[in-house]
N, C-alpha and C positions, 0 to 999 in steps of 0.2 A: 115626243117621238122624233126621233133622226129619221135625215130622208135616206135613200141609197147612197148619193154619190159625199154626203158629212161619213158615213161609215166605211167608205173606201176610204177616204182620207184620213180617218183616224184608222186605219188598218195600214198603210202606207207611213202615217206618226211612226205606228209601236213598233213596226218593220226595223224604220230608222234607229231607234232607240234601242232596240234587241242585238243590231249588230252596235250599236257602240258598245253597249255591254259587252257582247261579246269580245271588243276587241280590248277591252279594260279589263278582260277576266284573261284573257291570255297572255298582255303585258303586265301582268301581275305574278301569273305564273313563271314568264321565263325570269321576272324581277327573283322570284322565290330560287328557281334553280341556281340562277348566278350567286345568290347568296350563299347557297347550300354546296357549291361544289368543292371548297377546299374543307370542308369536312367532308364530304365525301370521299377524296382523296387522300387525306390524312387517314380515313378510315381503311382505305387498300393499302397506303403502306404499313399501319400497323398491321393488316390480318398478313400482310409477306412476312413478321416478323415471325407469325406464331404458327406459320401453315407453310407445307412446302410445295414445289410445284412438281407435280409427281410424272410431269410428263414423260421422262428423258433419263431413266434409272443408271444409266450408265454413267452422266453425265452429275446427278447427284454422287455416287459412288465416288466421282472423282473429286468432287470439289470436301466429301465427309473423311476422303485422306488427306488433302491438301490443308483442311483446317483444323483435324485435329495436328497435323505435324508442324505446320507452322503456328499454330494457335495455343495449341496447348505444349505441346514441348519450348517452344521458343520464345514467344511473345509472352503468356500468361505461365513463364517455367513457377514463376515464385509466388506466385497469385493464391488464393485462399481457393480453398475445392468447392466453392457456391460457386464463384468466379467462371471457375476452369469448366465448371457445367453450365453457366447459364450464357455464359458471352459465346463460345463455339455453337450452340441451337441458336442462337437468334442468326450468328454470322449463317451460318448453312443456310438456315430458312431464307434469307433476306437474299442471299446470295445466287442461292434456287432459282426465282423469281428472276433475278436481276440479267442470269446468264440465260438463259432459257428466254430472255423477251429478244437478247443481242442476239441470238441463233435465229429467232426467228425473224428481225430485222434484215440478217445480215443474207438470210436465205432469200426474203424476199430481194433484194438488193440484188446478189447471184443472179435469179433467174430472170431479174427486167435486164442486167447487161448480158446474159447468156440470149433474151431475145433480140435485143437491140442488136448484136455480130450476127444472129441468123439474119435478121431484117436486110441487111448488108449485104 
């Protein structure tokens, strides 16, 4: 038989022991995510290639004239019709994404110096 105060200390042990684990099981895990983050990110820029970002219709509209005329008239005039279909989708989609992150950067941006001259 243990007395009281052996079973405090072996409850005080496994205390000790539970948090090292635990702190082995979370530097494990962020080991895992830092592994896993440029597949992660490899994985967003493939899906910009194949998804468009639908926020901003107008601004799609503008960039699916801008690349069929420079893209398909100009750049790709002599190019094979696989070609002339598959590079203008990925350019739009990719494009989508790309212009619509800079709008939203450049908005944020806008309104900290539009607060910054009120602050003033």
């Amino acid at each position: 038989m243990r007395t009281y105060k052996e079973l405090q200390e072996e409850k005080l042990r496994l205390e000790a022991v539970l948090a090292t684990k635990r702190m082995m099981i979370q530097a494990d895990i962020k080991e895992l995510h830092d592994e896993v983050a440029p597949i992660s990110h490899a994985l967003a820029t493939a899906s910009h290639l194949f998804s468009r970002d639908k926020h901003n219709p107008l601004l799609n509209a503008g960039v699916n004239f801008v690349s069929d005329v420079i893209l398909k008239k100009a750049i790709l005039k002599r190019a094979g019709w696989i070609t002339k279909m598959v590079v203008p989708f990925l350019v739009k989609n990719y494009s989508s994404h790309l212009i619509n992150k800079d709008l939203k950067e450049n908005k944020i941006n806008f309104l900290q110096r539009l607060g910054d001259r009120l602050k003033k």
